[in-house]
Each structure stands twice: as structure tokens, then as C-alpha cells.
N, C-alpha and C positions, 0 to 999 in steps of 0.2 A: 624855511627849514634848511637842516645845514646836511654833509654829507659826511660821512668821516669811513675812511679804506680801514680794515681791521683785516689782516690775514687774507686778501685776495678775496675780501667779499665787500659789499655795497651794504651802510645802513643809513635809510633816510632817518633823518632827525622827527620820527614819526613816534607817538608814545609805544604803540605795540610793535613797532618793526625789530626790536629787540627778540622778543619772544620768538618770531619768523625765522630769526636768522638763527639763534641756535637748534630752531626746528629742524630749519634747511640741514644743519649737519647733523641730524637726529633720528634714527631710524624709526620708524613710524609705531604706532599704536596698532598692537594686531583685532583679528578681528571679535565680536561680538555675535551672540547668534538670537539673530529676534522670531525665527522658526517656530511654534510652539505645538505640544498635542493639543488635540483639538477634544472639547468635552465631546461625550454621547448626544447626539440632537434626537433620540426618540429610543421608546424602550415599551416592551408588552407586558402584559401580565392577564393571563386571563386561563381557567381551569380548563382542563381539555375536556372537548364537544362530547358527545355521545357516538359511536361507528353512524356513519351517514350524514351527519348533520353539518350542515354550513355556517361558520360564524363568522362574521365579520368583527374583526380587533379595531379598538378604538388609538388612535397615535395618541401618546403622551408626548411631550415635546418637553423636554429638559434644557432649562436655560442655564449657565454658571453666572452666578454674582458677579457683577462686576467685568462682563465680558472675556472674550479670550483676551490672548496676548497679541495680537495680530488684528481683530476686527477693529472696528469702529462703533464708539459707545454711542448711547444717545443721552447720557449727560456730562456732567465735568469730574465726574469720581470714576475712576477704574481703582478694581482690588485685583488686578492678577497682572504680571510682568514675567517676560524671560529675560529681561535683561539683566535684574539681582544675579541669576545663577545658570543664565544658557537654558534651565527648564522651563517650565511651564507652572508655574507654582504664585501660588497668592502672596501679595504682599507682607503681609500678615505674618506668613511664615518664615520670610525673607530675612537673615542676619543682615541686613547693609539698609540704607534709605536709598527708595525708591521712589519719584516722582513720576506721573503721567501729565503731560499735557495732552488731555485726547481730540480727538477731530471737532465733537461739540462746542468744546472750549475755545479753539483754535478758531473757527466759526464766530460763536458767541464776540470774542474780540476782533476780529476780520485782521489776524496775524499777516502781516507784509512779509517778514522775514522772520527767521530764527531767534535771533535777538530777543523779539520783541514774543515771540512763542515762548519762552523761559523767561519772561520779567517778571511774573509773579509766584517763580518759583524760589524757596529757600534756599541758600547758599551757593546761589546763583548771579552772579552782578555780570550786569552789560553793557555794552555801549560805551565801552572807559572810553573812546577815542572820538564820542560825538558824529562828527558829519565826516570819517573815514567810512564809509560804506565799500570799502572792496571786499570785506571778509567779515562775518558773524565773530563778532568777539565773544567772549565768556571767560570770567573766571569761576571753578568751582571750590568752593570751601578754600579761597585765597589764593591758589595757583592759578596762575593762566592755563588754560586746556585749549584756546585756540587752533592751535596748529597741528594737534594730536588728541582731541578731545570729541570728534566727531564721525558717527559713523551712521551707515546707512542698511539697514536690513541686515545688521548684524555685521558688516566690513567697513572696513575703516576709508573715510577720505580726506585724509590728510593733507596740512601745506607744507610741503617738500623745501618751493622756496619763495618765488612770486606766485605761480604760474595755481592758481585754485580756484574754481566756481562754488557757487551758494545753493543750496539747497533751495527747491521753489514750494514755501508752504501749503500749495494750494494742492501740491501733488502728494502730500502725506496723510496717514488716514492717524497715528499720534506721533508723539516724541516722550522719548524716556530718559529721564535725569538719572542715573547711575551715584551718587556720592561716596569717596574715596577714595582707595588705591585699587586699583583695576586689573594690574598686569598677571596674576593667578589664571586670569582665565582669558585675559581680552590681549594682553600682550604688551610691548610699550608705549606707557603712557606717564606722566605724571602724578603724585599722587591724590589729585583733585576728584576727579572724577570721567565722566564722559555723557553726551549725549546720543541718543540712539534716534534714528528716526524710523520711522517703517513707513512704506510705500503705500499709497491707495491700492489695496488688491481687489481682484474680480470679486462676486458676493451673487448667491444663489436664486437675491429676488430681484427681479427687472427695477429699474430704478433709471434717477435720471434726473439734473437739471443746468440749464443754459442762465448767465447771467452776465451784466452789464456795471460796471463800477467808474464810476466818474468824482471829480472835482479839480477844483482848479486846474492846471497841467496836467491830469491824470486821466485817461481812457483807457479801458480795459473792458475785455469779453472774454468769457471761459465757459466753458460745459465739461462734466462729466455724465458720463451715465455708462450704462453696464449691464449684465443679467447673464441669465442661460443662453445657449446658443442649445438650441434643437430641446427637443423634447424626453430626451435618454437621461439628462441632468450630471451627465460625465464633462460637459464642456461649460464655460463660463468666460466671459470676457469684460474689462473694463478700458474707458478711453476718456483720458482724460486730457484736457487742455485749455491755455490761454495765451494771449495776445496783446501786450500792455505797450503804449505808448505814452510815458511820462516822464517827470524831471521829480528832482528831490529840493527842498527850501531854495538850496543854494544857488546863486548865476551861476550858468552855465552847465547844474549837473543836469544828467541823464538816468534814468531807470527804465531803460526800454525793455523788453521779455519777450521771447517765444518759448513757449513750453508744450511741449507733445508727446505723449506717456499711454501709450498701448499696450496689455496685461489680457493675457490667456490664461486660463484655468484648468487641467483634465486632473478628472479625479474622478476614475472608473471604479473606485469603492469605497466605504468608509474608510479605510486604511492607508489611502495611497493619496498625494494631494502633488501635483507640480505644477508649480506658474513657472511661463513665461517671461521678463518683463525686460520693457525698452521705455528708453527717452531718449528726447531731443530738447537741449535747452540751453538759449543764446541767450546772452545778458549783455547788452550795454551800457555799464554802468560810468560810473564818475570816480575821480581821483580823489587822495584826502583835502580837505581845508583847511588852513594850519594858518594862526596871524602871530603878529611878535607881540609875547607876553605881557599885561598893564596895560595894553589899550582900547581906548573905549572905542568898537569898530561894529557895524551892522554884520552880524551873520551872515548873509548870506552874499556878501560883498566875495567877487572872486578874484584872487590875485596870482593866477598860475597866467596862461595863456587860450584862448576858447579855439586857435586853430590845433593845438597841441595837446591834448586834453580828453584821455581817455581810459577804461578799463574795461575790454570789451571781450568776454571770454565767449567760446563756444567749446560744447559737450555733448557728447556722447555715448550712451552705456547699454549694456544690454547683459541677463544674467537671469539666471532663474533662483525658485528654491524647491525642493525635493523634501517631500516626509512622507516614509511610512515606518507602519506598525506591524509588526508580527503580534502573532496569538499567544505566545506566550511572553510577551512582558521588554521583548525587545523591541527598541524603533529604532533608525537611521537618518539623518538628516543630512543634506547636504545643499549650502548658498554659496554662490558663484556671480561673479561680476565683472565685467570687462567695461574698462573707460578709457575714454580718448579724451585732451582736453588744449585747444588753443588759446592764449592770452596775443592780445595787442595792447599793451600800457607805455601809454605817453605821458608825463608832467613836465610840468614847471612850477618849482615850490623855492620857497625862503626868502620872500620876501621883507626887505626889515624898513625901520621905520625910517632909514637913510635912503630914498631912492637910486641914490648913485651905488648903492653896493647891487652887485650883482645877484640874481635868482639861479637857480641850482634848476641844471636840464638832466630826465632820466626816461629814459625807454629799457623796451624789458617785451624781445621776440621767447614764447616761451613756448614749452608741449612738453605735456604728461601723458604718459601711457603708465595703464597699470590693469593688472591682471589679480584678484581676490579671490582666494577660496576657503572656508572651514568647512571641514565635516565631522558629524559626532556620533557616536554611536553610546545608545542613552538602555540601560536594563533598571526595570522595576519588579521590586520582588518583597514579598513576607514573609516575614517568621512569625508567628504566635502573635507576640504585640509589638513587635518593628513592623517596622516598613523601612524598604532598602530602594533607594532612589542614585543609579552609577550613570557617572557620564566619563566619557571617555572621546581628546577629539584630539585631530593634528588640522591645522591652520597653515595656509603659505599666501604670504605677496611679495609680488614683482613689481616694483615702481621703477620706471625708466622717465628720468626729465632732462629735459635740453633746454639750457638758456643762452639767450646772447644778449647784453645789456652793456648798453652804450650810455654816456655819463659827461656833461658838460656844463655851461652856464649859458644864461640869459641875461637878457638886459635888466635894470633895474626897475623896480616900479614904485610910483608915487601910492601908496596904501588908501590916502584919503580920497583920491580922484584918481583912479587906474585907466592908464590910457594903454592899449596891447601894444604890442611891435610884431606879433605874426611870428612867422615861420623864420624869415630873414633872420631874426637877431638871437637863433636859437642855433649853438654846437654844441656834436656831439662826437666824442670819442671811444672809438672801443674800451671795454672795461672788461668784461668778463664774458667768456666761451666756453661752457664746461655742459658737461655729462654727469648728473649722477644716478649711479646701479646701486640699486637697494634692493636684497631677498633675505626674508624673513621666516621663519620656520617654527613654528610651533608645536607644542606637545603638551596634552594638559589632561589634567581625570579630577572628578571631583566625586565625594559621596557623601549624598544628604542622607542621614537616620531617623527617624521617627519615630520616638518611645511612647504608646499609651495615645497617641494623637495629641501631645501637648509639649513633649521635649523634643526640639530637633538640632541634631548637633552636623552641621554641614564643615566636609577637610576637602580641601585641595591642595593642588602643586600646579608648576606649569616650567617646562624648560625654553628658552628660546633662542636662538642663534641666527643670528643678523651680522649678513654681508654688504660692505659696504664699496663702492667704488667709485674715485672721483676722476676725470678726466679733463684735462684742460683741451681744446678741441686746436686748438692753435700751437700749440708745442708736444704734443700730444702726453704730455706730462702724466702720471698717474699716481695714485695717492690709496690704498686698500686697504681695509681693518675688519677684521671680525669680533664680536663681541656674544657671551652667552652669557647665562643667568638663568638663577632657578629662583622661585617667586612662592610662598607659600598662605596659605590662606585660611583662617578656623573662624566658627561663628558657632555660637550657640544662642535658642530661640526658645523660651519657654511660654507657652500659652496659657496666661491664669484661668482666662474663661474661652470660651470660644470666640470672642470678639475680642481680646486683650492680652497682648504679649508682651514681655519684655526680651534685648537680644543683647549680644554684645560680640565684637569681634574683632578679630586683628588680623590686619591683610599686608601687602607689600608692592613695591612697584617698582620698575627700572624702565632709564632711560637714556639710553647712549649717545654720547654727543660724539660729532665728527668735526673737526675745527681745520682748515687750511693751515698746514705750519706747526700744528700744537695736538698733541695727544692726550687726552683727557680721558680718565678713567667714567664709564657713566654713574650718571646721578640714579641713586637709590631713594628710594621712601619707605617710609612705614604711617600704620595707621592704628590706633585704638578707639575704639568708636562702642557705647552703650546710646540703649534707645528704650523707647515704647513707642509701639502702637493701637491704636483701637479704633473698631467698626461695632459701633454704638447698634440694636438691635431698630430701635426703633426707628432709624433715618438712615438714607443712603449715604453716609458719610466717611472719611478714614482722617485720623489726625493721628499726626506722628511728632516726637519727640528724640533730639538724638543729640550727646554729648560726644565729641571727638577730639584727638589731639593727633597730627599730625608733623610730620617731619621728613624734608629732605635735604640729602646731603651730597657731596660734590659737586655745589654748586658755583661755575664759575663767576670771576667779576673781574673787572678792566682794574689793573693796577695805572696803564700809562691808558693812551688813547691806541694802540695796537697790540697792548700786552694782558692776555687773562692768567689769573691764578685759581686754580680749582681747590680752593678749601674753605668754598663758603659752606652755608649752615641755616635754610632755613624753618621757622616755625609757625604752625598755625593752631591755634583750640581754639576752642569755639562750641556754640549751641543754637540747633534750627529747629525752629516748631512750623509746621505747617497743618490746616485742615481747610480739607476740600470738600463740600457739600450741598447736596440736593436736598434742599429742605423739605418739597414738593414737587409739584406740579407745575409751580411759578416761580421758586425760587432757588440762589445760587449764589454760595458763597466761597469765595477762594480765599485766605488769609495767608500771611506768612512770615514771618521776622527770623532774624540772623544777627548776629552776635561773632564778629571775628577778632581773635589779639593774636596776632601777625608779628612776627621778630625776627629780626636779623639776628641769627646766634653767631655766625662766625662769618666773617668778609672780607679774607686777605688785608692786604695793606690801605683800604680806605676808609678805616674807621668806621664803619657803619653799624660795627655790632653792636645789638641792644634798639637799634630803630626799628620802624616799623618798615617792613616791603611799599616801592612804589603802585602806586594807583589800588591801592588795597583799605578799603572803608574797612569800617570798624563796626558799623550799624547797618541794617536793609533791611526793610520792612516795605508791604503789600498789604492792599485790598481790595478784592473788587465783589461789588454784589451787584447781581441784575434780577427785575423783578416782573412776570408777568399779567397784568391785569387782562382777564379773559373776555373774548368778545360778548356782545351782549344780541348778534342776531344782523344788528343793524351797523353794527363794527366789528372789525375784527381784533384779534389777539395783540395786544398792546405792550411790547419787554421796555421797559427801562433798566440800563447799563450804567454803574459808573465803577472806576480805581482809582487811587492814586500808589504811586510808589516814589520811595525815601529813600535817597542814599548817602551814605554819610559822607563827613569830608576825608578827600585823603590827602596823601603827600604827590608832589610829580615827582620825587626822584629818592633813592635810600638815603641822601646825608638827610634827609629831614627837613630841608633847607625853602624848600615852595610850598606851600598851604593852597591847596584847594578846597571851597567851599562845599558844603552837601545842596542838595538837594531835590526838593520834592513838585513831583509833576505829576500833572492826574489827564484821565481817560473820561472819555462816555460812551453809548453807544443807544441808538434806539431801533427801534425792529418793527414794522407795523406789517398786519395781514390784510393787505388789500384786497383780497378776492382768494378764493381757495386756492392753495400751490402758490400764490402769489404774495410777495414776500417785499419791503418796500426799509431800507435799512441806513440810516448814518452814525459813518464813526469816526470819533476824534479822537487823538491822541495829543498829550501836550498843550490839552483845552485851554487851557490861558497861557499857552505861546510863553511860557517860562523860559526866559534869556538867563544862560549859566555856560558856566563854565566843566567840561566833561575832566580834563588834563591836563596839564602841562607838561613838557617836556625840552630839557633845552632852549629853551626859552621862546617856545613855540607854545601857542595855547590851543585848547580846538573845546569849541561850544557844543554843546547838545544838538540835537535834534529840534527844528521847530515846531509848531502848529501843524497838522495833517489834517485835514476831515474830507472826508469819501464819502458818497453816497452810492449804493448798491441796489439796482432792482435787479429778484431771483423770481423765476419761474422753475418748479418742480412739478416730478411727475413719478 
């Protein structure tokens, strides 16, 4: 890989470290609120006794379709999300496309990371960068959302610059695909979309189970379990964790993990609900692997240095969420979070096929601190045949990060036969010592209408004001911008039947860049977006339909090798079908295809317009069906699994000028009931070890992911 200084900042010759770095100058994506009201769980009905007489009432127990917005489903279809609209509202009625990954699912496939929890979601593409594992990549609906596209229990945790931990799948109970433009109500973002994850929270009935995951390099043990605390059913707790000692394909990576996530519940009446929650979560991981472009070279071949060689964050958080409800039609919400977060990142990249040229040395001492809050304040009301659904919220974070990144060369290395040289033949020199203060502020109202139970016309707004400050620690230099913006948002939803809607809407986004040297106005988006969706009566299933056209503008691009011009232009339409369904008892089908035509409308002085955007396919298609054959007394419950997923070919770079292949990799998974609660499971990904190519970049290449298969014994209780 190569290095190139742009404006007193670092970019490795890595395919996504683009995206990072105008993150880093980018004030973050505010928050999201994954909060939601909770349905009725029991209701009476019965005529009044006679004077003296005793009657005992029978509980009805009222379930909602499709779960809340917050539990944990027991199949792979949920119909209700707060993440379309910050409420509590069914998909269905939702003007935007909505995707759940839920915990069954997440399970069903034995998700590693993020990535790999959204591969079989529509307009969703992952993994452009292959065997870079420091950060869960994504683009949605053709933008990169990486570095501003992800958030946690409704708050956002963004990459600043290097310095970001991964989300640990085991500790989520789903994930919510958001598509579009977001900043109406979620704050800056791109106008791709965002993922939302929600935390495993406590849950009312005693539960519980301890498991073991092995194969090649890979050990791992984890438990969760949880319940009421005491007998009053005001107190509830959950505790969750694991302990992984593994590597990933490649010499020399690492995937080691602690994860530890303890969750309190008090909820002294229907009305009132606050958790607790904390984690602890260390990750060991591995740097990118990047070879020079056109040769023919084994995967997992490592050509940095194994003394020097690492991505090792630890994290911190702790945060609650708050909701209650008043009697007459108002509730209050409010999620809060505090994080700490340490990086230690060591490499040695750029190897070329010339041994005698030197490899490129980079470290990177980093710490984030940041402090999240949204609160909303939400009234539901009727008139005749409306329904009146108001939210009303203000939003604020604090990010405070410190970097110091030092920057030098290494010896050369032979590619075909890598002999190391250590620590000895590796300098480094100061590069960069800065501070940056980001506080962000928000203010938003939205109001969904309700006509007849079948029209609903959902308006918002949102203002935001984002303070920036940059500090050099060493000169003590300083660099401050503020930027504001108002963001507006309309959807209307008409229900033909009660399972079948059609919607359509138009929303907006903003996203400020902060650049060393250069002052850039932020990039704007909009979005047009029509759909359908339907939940068929007779199967638990929801298939969605959605035509969009999207556009952002002030988008900068490198005229020299240290010079940008902010008057790019780019474009994305496109069309995603997705259906997710429970057929039965035994079966499960997730499908999904995308259709992107991606263009550079406008790109300063490099001729680009009219190309198609780097690492941006054109096609992505999904499927995975698992089936269960039931035990017969003398065996037990018997699931077979399998996916494959397609990705089409893209470009490495906007002249158009490198071609990368598509390609198609597939899954399995099997699940055997060895004894009651006992549970006996292997899973692959990458089943036939498909050797490809993820991206190029400067003429750096980086391969997919290899072959994985894990085996899991679970004990439940």
C-alpha cells in the first residue's frame, strides 16, 4: 500500500480509508431512537358479579404481530420497527423501507459481525475491502454509510478518524436497515441510509443458555441468561457474555474478544420502564491485507510484519433508556450513553512486487470519548376518523478524540517467499497530534396522520448545529467551523387492504465536511423513493418493493494529489425487493435483489462525469432457505441451512479504468437436537472457499474472505 499526506492528514492506500478520512472531518450522524411503546400484555372483560359474590377473571394475554420494536422475535419476519419514524409503528405503515435482521435470524446464520448480519439484506453491499476487518463496512443504496451509518439503541457510533470498535453480534437482540436519507430526524448522515442495532435487554421470563463454538483456530464460550429478580416483577436483569480466542484466514491475523454486558430492568408499572445497561468489550483484531494488483498470490499469505501487527481496541459504555406513559395519550422517552474507547494500531503495508522498494510503517495511539443523548416527547390523539400521532425531540453529542500517528518505512519484502526483519528495520516519525471537539444539537418534530385507518400522511423537520474544533497538540494550532441546516421530510402511505400498502416519499440529508486547509460547504442529499408492501394473511411473511432515486451534492474530489474541488454530483436509482418468511414451523425464507445505476454527474477537473462511483456493483442478489425436518422420538429436530449471495462486478476507482470481477459465494448451516435444550450446530460460510477479488485500489488488490466453518454446542434452559 502506498501513503499520500493530503491537507495534514494520513491516507492509507486502503480502498475504504477514503470514506474515513472525510468522515474524520465530518460531523457525525445524530441520533436515532430505538425506544418504543410497549403493546397491552393482558386485558379483562367480564360483566359485573352480583353484591357478595367472588369471581375470579380469566388473563387474556395480547401478543402484537410481529413483535415489538425492541424484543426479540422467535422467527426471521418482524412487522413493527421504531426506527422508520422514532415511534412505535408497523412496518406497513411506515413511508421509508425498513429491514429487520432479528435475533432468530442472526442465530439461524451464527452472524460473526455486522457485515455479515446485513448480507442478505437489500441494498445493502459488504465487505468491498475483503480481509480489512478493523471496521464493518456497508454501503446502502450506493453510498458508503460506514463511518456515519451506524448506531446503537438509537445513538450513533461513529468513526471520527481511526480510533472505532465493532459492534459484538452476540450482544444484540436485532438490527434495523433504515433506507435513505435520514437526517430529518436522525441527524448527519449521508443519504444512504443507516443501521440501527438494539441491545439484548432484560425480558420478564427466567431464561438462559451457556455455549461453546469451535473450529480450526477458533474457541469461543458465551452465556446469556436473565429473568425477574424477586417476586414483585418490578426488577428484571440480563447478563450477557463471551470469550473468543481465534485468528481470521489470514498468517498472522487475530480475532480475540471479551465481551461482558450486564442489563437491569425496573418497571414499577405498566407505564414506566428504565434499563440500565453496560459493556465491556476488548477486541484484538488484525490490520488490512492488501497485495499489488494482477498477481497470482495465496490469500492468506501476510506481507506487513508479525512483530508489528495489530488493531487492538478496548471499550467502554454505560447508558440507560427511560419510557413512560401518561393516561392521557402522552409518553416521554429518553436514551443516554457514555463511551470510552482505546485503539493500539500498528502496520506495515505496501508491499510491491520489487522487493527492494520499501513497505510503508503506520501507528495510530488513539481515544474517543463521547457522551449521547435524545429525548422525545411523543402525544397521541383522535378526532372522529384521524388519528394524531406528535413527536417532538432535541438530541445532543459530544465527541472528544485524540490521535497521535506516527508514519515511516520498512524494509522491502520478497511477496513470493516473505522473510520478516522485526522491529529493527521498522521507522517511525511523528505525523500527526490533534484534538478533535465535535457537539452537535438537534431539534426535530414529526406528525404522523391517520385517515379512516388506511391513509397516513407522515411531515417532519429537524434543525442542526454542529460545532467543530480542530487542535494541533503540538503547535497548538486551531482550526473552528460551525455549520447548521434544516432537513425536511413528507411520506404518504395508503393501505389498499389491511395487508397491502403502497407509499412514497421524499426526505433530505446533510453532511458537513471539515477538511485541514480547505473549507467546504456540506454535502447535501435528497431522496425520492415509491414502494409496496404486503403481509399476506395466510403466512407470516412481509415482501417489500421500493423504487428510489437519490442524489448528493457537494461532493468533493482530488484535482492534484493534495488539492480537492467541491463541485462534484453524485447519483444513484435503483430498485430493491426483499421477502422474508416463515412458511411454518419448519421453514424459512429470506430473498433479496438490488438493482443500482450509480453516476458521477459532476467531478471537477477529472473527467469522471457520466462513470459509474468506485467499488459500487450494479446487481446484489440473496437467498437463503433453512428447513426443518422434526424429530421422530428416537431423534431429534433436524434444520438444514443453506445462501448464496451475488455481487456484481465493480469498478476500483471513478476513471472507470480497473474492472473487478462479481462474485457469487454461498453458506450452509445445520442444527441437530441432541437431547432436549441441547442443541449440536455447524456453520459455513464461503462453503467452497471461493478465491476472488473484493477491490482494488491504487493498485493494491484485497480478496474476499475465505472458507469459515464453526461448530457450536448450546445448552438451554
Amino acid at each position: 500500500m502506498e501513503t499520500t499526506q493530503r491537507h495534514g492528514w494520513i491516507s492509507e492506500s486502503n480502498p475504504r480509508q477514503e470514506s474515513l478520512f472525510i468522515a474524520a472531518r465530518a460531523p457525525l450522524a445524530l441520533l436515532l431512537c430505538s425506544t418504543a411503546i410497549a403493546l397491552p400484555s393482558s386485558a379483562l372483560a367480564q360483566s359485573a358479579p352480583d353484591q357478595g359474590e367472588t369471581t375470579t377473571l380469566q388473563t387474556i394475554v395480547i401478543e402484537g404481530q410481529g413483535g415489538d420494536t425492541t424484543g426479540s422475535n422467535d422467527t426471521v419476519v418482524a412487522k413493527r420497527s421504531a426506527t422508520g419514524s422514532k415511534t412505535d409503528t408497523p412496518i406497513l405503515d411506515q413511508p421509508a423501507s425498513v429491514s429487520v435482521i432479528t435475533e432468530d435470524e442472526l442465530e439461524r446464520r451464527n452472524v460473526q459481525d455486522v457485515q455479515q448480519a446485513v448480507s442478505y439484506t437489500s441494498s445493502v453491499s459488504v465487505d468491498q475491502y475483503g480481509s480489512d476487518d478493523r471496521y464493518d463496512f456497508f454501503q446502502i443504496r450506493g453510498f458508503d454509510q460506514t463511518s456515519l451509518g451506524t448506531y446503537r439503541d438509537g445513538l450513533p457510533i461513529p468513526i471520527l478518524g481511526w480510533t472505532a470498535s465493532r459492534l459484538e453480534p452476540y450482544g444484540l437482540q436485532r438490527l434495523e436497515v433504515l433506507k435513505g436519507s435520514t437526517s430529518t430526524l436522525f441527524g448527519l448522515n449521508g443519504p444512504g441510509g443507516l443501521i440501527n442495532a438494539i441491545t439484548k435487554l432484560p425480558q420478564d421470563q427466567a431464561f438462559g443458555e451457556v455455549y461453546t463454538t469451535f473450529g480450526g483456530a477458533h474457541a469461543e464460550v458465551g452465556t446469556d441468561f436473565g429473568g425477574p429478580i424477586g417476586t414483585s416483577g418490578e426488577w428484571s436483569y440480563r447478563f450477557t457474555a463471551i470469550g473468543q480466542d481465534a485468528s481470521r484466514s489470514g498468517d498472522y491475523s487475530n480475532d480475540d474478544r471479551i465481551y461482558v454486558a450486564p442489563a437491569v430492568t425496573y418497571s414499577p408499572d405498566a407505564a414506566t420502564t428504565f434499563t440500565l445497561l453496560a459493556d465491556y468489550n476488548k477486541r484484538d483484531g488484525n490490520t488490512a491485507y492488501g497485495f499489488p494488483a494482477g498477481v497470482d498470490i495465496d490469500p492468506d499469505t501476510f506481507l506487513g510484519e508479525p512483530s508489528f501487527n495489530a488493531f487492538d481496541t478496548e471499550e467502554y459504555n454505560v447508558g440507560y433508556l427511560f419510557d413512560h406513559k401518561f393516561d392521557n395519550g402522552l409518553s416521554i422517552r429518553s436514551n443516554a450513553r457514555y463511551t470510552h474507547i482505546d485503539l493500539d494500531y500498528r502496520q506495515v503495508y505496501g508491499a510491491q512486487i520489487d522487493p527492494t522498494i520499501d513497505r510503508t510503517s503506520f501507528f495510530v495511539d488513539g481515544e474517543v470519548e463521547r457522551f449521547a443523548i435524545d429525548n422525545q416527547l411523543q402525544y397521541d390523539a383522535s378526532w372522529n376518523r384521524i388519528d394524531s400521532k406528535t413527536l417532538v425531540g432535541v438530541d445532543y453529542v459530544h465527541d472528544t478524540l485524540g490521535e497521535l500517528a506516527l508514519v515511516g518505512t520498512a524494509d522491502g519484502i520478497d511477496i513470493y517467499n516473505p522473510v520478516y526483519c522485526g522491529r529493527g528495520c521498522i521507522t517511525l516519525d511523528p505525523y500527526l497530534n490533534h484534538d478533535i471537539i465535535q457537539k452537535r444539537t438537534g431539534i426535530y418534530a414529526q406528525e404522523e396522520l391517520t385517515l379512516d385507518d388506511r391513509w397516513i400522511l407522515t411531515l417532519g423537520g429537524r434543525w442542526d448545529n454542529v460545532e467543530t474544533e480542530q487542535k494541533d497538540r503540538d503547535t497548538g494550532a486551531r482550526d473552528e467551523n460551525t455549520d447548521t441546516a434544516f432537513t425536511k421530510r413528507a411520506g404518504l402511505t395508503y393501505k389498499i387492504t389491511d395487508g397491502l400498502a403502497v407509499y412514497g416519499n421524499y426526505s433530505e440529508s446533510f453532511q458537513p465536511l471539515i477538511t485541514s486547509g480547505q473549507t467546504f460547504e456540506p454535502q447535501e442529499g435528497t431522496q425520492y423513493e415509491v414502494g409496496v408492501k404486503y403481509e399476506p394473511e395466510q403466512i407470516n411473511a412481509l415482501f417489500t418493493l421500493a423504487l428510489f432515486d437519490l442524489k448528493q451534492t457537494n461532493v468533493p474530489s482530488y484535482v492534484t494529489p493534495t488539492t480537492q474541488r467541491q463541485i462534484g454530483e453524485v447519483r444513484v436509482r435503483g430498485v430493491e425487493l426483499e421477502g422474508k418468511m416463515a412458511l411454518d414451523d419448519r421453514m424459512n425464507l429470506i430473498a433479496a435483489y438490488t438493482y443500482w445505476d450509480a453516476e458521477i454527474e459532476e467531478d471537477g477537473l477529472t473527467g469522471n462525469a457520466g462513470n459509474r462511483p468506485s467499488n459500487v456493483p450494479e446487481h446484489l442478489a440473496s437467498l437463503w432457505l433453512d428447513y426443518t425436518l422434526p424429530g421422530d422420538g428416537a431423534r431429534g429436530d433436524l434444520t438444514l441451512g443453506a445462501g448464496v449471495r451475488y455481487v456484481g462486478s465493480v469498478y476500483g476507482d471513478d476513471a472507470n479504468t480497473v474492472d473487478v470481477g462479481s462474485h457469487t459465494v454461498f453458506d450452509a448451516a445445520i442444527n441437530y437436537e441432541v437431547a432436549e435444550n441441547v442443541d449440536l450446530a455447524v456453520h459455513a460460510t464461503n462453503l467452497f472457499d471461493e478465491k476472488y477479488v473484493s477491490t482494488v485500489y491504487y493498485g493494491t488488490a484485497y480478496y474476499g474472505d475465505g472458507r469459515q466453518i464453526l461448530g457450536t454446542l448450546k445448552y438451554s434452559w
